[in-house]
C-alpha positions, 0 to 999 in steps of 0.5 A: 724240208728243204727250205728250211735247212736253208732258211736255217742255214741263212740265219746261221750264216747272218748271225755269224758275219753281223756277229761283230755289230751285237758285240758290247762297245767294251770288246776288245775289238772295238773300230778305232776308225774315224772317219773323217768329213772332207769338204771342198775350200772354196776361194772368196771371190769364186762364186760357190756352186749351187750343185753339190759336187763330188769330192774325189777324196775320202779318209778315216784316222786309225787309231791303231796305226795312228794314221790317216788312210786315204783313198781317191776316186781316181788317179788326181795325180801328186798332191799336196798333204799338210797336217797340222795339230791346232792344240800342240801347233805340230805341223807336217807337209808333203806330196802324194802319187795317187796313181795306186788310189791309196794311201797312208799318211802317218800322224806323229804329233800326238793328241790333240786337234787336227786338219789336213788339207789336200791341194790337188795339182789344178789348185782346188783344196780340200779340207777335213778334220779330226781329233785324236 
């Protein structure tokens, strides 16, 4: 009798925190997260490694802030953040601490094609991209 209170209340419990991923893509509550691939920028006269690396940046657009969310993998220091719109040619720079692992860089160039770029204080650059 035992087991199955448990076994009853563990499917309970299951239904109730994946009760978000059973709802219709029409709710109200759909994710406005995109996420959004960065890949390293390699020089022409570098030779590419032949082992992947890892890239200490990740980052999601959010369509309910109209922002871009970052997080860093460590303390990479200040860095260099430039966005720019490709279709309205809307284009916006600036520094960011990374000592906290986080960030928010607002996106106010409406809609349209982006790229955002990442240059780490020892020169290696990051890109990635998004549309909004």
């Amino acid at each position: 009798m035992l087991k199955l209170k448990y076994l009853i209340l563990s499917i309970l419990l299951s239904l109730f925190f994946f009760e978000g991923y059973a709802k219709p893509a029409t709710s109200p509550q759909m994710v406005t997260d995109t996420i959004i691939i960065i890949d390293p920028i390699y020089e022409p006269d570098i030779p590419i490694p032949r082992t992947s690396s890892i890239v200490p940046i990740s980052a999601t657009y959010n369509s309910m802030m109209s922002s871009v969310i970052l997080y860093f993998s460590s303390n990479l220091g200040e860095i260099e953040v430039e966005v720019l719109n490709t279709f309205t040619g809307y284009y916006d720079s600036g520094f960011i601490n990374t000592q906290f692992l986080s960030a928010i860089v607002p996106v106010a160039g409406g809609p349209g094609h982006y790229i955002i770029t990442f240059t780490l204080p020892s020169g290696q650059q990051y890109q990635g991209e998004f549309d909004v």
